[in-house]
C-alpha positions as CSV (number, residue, x, y, z in Angstrom):
1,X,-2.4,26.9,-7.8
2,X,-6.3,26.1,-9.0
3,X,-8.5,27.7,-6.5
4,X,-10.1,24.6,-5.9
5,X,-7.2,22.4,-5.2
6,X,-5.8,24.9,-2.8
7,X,-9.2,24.9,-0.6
8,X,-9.1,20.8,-0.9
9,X,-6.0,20.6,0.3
10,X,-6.7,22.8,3.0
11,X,-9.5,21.1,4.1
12,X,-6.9,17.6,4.4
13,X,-4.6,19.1,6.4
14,X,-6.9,20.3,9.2
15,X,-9.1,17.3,9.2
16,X,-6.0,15.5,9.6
17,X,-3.4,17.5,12.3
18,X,-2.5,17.2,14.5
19,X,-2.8,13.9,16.6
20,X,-6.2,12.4,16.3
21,X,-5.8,9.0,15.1
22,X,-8.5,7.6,12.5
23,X,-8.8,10.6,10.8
24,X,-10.4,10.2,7.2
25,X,-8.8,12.0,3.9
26,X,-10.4,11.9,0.8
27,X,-8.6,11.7,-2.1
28,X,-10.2,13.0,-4.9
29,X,-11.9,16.2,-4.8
30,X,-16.0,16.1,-5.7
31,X,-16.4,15.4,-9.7
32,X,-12.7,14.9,-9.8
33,X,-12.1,11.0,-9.4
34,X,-10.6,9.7,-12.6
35,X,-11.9,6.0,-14.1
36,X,-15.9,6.7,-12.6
37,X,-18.6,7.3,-14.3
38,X,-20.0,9.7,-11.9
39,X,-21.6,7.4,-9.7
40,X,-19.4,6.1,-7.1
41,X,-22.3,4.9,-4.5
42,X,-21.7,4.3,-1.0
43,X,-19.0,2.4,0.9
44,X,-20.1,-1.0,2.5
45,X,-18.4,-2.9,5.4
46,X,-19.4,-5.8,7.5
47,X,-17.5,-8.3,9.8
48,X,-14.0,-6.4,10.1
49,X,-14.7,-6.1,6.3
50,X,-14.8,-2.9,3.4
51,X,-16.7,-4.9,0.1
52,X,-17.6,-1.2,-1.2
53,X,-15.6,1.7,-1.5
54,X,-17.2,5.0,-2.8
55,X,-15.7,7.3,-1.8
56,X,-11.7,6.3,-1.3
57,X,-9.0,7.6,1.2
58,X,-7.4,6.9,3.7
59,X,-7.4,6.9,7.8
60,X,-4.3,8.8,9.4
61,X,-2.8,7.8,12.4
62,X,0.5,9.8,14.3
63,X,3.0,9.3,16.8
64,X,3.5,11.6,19.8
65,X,5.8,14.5,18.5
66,X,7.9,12.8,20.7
67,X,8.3,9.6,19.3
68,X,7.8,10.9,15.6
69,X,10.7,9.6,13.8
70,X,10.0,11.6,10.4
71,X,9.1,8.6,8.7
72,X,5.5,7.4,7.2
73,X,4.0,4.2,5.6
74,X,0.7,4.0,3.6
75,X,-0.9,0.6,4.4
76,X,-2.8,-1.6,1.2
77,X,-5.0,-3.5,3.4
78,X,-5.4,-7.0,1.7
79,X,-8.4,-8.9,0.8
80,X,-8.3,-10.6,-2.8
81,X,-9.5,-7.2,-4.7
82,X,-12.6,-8.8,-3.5
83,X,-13.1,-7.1,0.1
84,X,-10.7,-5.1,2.3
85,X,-9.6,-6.7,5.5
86,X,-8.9,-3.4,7.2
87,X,-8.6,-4.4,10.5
88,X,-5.9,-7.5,10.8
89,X,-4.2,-6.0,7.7
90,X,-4.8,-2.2,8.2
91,X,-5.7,-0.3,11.8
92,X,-3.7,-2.7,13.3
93,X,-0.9,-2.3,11.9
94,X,-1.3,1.1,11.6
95,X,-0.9,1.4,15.3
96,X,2.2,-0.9,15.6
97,X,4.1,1.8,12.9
98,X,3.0,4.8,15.7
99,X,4.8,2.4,18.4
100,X,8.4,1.9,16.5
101,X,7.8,5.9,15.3
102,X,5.9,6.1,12.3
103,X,3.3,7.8,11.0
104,X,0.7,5.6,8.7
105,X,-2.3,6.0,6.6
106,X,-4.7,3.2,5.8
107,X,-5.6,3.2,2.5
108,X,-9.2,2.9,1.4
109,X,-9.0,2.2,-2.2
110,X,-11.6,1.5,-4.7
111,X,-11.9,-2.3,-5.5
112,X,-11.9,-3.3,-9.5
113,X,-15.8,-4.8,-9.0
114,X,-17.0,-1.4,-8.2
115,X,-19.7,-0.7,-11.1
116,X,-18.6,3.2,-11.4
117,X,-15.4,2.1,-13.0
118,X,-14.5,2.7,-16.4
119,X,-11.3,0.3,-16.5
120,X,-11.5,-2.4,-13.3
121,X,-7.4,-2.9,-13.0
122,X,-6.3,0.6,-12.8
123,X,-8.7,2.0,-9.7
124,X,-6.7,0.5,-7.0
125,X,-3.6,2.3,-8.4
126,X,-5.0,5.4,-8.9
127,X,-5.7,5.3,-5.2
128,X,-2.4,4.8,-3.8
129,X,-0.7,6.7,-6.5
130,X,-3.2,9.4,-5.2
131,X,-2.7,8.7,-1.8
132,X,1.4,9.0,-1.6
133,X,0.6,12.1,-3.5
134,X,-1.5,14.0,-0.3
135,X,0.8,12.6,2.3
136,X,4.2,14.0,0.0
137,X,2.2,17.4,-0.5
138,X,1.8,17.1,3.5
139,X,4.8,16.0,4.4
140,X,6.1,19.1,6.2
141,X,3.1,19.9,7.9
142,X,3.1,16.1,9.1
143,X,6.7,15.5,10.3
144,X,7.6,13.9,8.1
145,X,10.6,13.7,5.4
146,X,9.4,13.5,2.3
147,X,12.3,10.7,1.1
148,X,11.4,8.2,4.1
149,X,7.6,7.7,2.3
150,X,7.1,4.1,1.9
151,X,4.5,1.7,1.7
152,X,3.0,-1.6,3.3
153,X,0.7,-4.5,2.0
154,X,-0.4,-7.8,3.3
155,X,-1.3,-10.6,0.5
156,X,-3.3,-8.9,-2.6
157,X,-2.5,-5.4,-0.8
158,X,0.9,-6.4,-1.3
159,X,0.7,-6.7,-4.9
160,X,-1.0,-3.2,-4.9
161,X,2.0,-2.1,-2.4
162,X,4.6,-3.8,-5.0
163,X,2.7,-2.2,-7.8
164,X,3.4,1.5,-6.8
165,X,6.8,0.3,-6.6
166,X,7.2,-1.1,-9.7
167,X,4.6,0.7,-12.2
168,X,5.9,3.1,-14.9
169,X,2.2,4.9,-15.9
170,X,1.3,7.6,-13.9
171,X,-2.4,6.7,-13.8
172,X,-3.5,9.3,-11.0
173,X,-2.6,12.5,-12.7
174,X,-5.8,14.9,-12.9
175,X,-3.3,17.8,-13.3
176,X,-3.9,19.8,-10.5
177,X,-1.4,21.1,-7.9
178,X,-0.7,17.5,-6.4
179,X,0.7,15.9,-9.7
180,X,4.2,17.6,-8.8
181,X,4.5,15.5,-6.3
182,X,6.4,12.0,-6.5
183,X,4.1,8.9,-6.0
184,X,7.1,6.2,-5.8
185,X,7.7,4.7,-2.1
186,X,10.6,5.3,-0.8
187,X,10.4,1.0,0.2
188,X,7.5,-1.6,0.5
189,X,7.3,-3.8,3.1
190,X,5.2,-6.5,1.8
191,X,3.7,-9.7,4.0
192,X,2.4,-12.6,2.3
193,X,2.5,-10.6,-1.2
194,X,0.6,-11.6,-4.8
195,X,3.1,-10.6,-7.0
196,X,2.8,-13.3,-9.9
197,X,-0.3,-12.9,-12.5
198,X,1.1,-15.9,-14.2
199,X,1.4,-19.7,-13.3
200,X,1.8,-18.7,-9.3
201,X,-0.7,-16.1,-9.6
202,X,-3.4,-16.1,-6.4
203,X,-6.7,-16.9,-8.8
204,X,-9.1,-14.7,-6.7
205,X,-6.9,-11.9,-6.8
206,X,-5.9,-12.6,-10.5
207,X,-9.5,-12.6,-11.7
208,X,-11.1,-10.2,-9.5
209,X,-8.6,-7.5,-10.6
210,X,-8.0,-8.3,-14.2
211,X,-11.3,-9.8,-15.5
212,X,-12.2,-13.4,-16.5
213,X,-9.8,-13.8,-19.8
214,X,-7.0,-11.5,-19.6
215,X,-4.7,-10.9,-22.0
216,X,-0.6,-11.8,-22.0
217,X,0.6,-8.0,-21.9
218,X,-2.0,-7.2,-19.4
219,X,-0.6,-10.4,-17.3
220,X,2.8,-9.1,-17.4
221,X,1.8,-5.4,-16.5
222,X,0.1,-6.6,-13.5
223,X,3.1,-8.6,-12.4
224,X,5.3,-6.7,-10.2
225,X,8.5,-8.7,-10.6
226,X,8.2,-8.3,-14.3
227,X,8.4,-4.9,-14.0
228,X,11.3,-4.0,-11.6
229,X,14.3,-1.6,-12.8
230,X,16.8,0.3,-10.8
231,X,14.7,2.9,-9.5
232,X,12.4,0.1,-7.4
233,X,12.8,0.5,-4.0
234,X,14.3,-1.7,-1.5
235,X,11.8,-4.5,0.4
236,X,11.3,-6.0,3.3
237,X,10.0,-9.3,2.4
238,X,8.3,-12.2,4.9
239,X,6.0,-15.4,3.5
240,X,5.8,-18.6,5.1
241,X,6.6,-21.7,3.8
242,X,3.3,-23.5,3.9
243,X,0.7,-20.7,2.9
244,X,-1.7,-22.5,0.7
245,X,-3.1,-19.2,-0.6
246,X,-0.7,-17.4,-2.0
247,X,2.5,-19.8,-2.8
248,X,5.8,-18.7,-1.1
249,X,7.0,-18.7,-5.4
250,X,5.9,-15.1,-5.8
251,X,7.9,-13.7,-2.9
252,X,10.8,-15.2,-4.4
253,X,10.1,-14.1,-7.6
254,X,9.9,-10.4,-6.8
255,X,13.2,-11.2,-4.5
256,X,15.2,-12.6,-7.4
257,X,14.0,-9.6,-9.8
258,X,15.3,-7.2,-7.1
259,X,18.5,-8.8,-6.8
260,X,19.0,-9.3,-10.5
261,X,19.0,-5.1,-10.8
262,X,21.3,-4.9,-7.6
263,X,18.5,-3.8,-5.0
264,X,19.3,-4.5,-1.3
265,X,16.2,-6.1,0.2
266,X,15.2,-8.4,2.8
267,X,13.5,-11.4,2.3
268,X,12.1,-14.0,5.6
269,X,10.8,-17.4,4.4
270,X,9.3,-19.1,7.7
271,X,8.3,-22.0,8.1
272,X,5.6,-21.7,9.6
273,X,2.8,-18.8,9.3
274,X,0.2,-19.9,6.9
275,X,-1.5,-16.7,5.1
276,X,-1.2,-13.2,5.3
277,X,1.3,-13.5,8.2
278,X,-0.8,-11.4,11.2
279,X,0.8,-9.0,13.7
280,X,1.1,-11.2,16.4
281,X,0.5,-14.7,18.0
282,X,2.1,-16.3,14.9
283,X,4.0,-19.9,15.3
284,X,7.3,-20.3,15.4
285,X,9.9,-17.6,14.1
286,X,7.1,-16.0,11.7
287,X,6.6,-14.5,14.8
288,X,10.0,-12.0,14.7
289,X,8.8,-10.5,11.5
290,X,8.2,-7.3,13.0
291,X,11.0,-6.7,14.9
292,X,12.9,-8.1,12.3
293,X,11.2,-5.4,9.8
294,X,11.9,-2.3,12.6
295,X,15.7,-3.5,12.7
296,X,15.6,-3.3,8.7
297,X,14.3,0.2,8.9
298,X,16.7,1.3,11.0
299,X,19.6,-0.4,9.3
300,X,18.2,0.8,5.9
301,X,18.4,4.5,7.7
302,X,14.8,5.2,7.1
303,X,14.4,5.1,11.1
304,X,17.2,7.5,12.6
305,X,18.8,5.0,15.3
306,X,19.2,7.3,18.9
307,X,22.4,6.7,20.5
């Protein structure tokens, strides 16, 4: 193992165990971050709100030992590739996972306006490709099993979450000792999810991550339901009916791609909801997603049920 990779990822694991929550991991060691030009800049964040991200990783927050259930998520906070809403779509949710068991980690990925980029598209990938990466290489240390690794995303985070899913290029690897690891989810919980880059596609999220006048193959690259084989992972699906950001269309799209190669998923239309479905105090049934998505993990044995 390089030298400098073994101090790196020496210097995660006891910035991140055992307990505290909101622990920060980088994910790139100094001068190491692929797609920059060497000048990342700072992170910005205002109102509940990340517009800048320099320096990307992710916030770590466990279970009790107690409750651990050797399971983990990494959360895509959403945000149109424009901003990160890292509170209603992040630490929050981050801290219902530690109540039903799991471990999570709130990604902080780069966003495709960042002016260090090389190539806007591929940053936020490289992130959570990156990011599934550190917690696999951790998993032991963590608690946690290594096949129950998935990932969450609300609205363009889930398009990021149905990406690492779905995505054949592995766009993270800087060959060092964490590029053994696996960066595929073991599932994707996705909540109000872009998925189309097509006629259903969510314009801000559409443009901001793939430029003004994209081409076709980049359109279909970028569009997760295009792109799913046998070796996507199950999903737990919710959308409601009348969002008027993000049409219900792409939910069903990604749905029908997953039963057409034979994947069991789950998918909740509701009625009601509106947007990027929120944790609580939604109306009507959208309500039940969550206990409706801890019933899934434990029927989809990813949560051991006690008896």
């Amino acid at each position: 193992m390089h030298k400098l990779t073994l101090a790196f990822l020496t210097f995660l694991i006891a910035c991140a165990w055992p307990s505290k929550a909101q622990d920060f991991i980088p994910l790139w060691e100094l001068g190491k971050m692929p797609n920059s030009k060497g000048m990342p800049g700072k992170d910005s964040s205002a109102n509940e709100r990340v517009f800048k991200v320099g320096n990307p990783g992710m916030f770590a927050y466990f279970p009790s030992a107690s409750e651990n259930k050797g399971a983990a998520v990494l959360i895509c906070p959403g945000g149109g590739y424009e901003r990160l809403a890292y509170v209603i779509s992040g630490t929050q949710l981050a801290k219902w996972f530690n109540t039903i068991g799991l471990t999570a980690f709130v990604l902080n990925y780069r966003l495709p306006n960042g002016t260090d980029l090389k190539q806007r598209e591929l940053a936020p990938l490289q992130d959570a490709q990156r990011a599934m990466r550190i917690i696999r290489a951790n998993a032991q240390r963590w608690g946690i099993d290594p096949k129950k690794i998935g990932v969450q995303g609300s609205s363009a985070g889930g398009h990021l979450a149905a990406l690492l899913g779905t995505f054949s290029e592995d766009v993270s690897n800087v060959k060092d000792s964490l590029s053994q690891f696996s960066y595929n989810p073991a599932f994707s919980i996705l909540v109000s999810p872009v998925i189309d880059m097509g006629d259903w596609a969510h314009t801000g999220s559409k443009r901001n991550l793939l430029g003004e006048k994209p081409s076709i193959n980049l359109l279909k690259k970028y569009s997760p339901h295009l792109n799913v084989s046998q070796a996507t992972p199950p999903a737990f699906i919710v959308h409601a009916f009348n969002d008027k950001s993000v049409s219900v269309r792409n939910s069903l799209l990604f749905y029908q791609a997953l039963v057409d190669n034979n994947i069991s998923s789950s998918l909740h239309a509701f009625p009601q909801g509106g947007h990027a479905i929120a944790l609580r105090n939604n109306p009507g049934s959208a309500n039940l997603w969550t206990a409706l998505c801890e019933s899934w993990l434990k029927e989809t044995g990813f949560i051991a049920v006690t008896k």
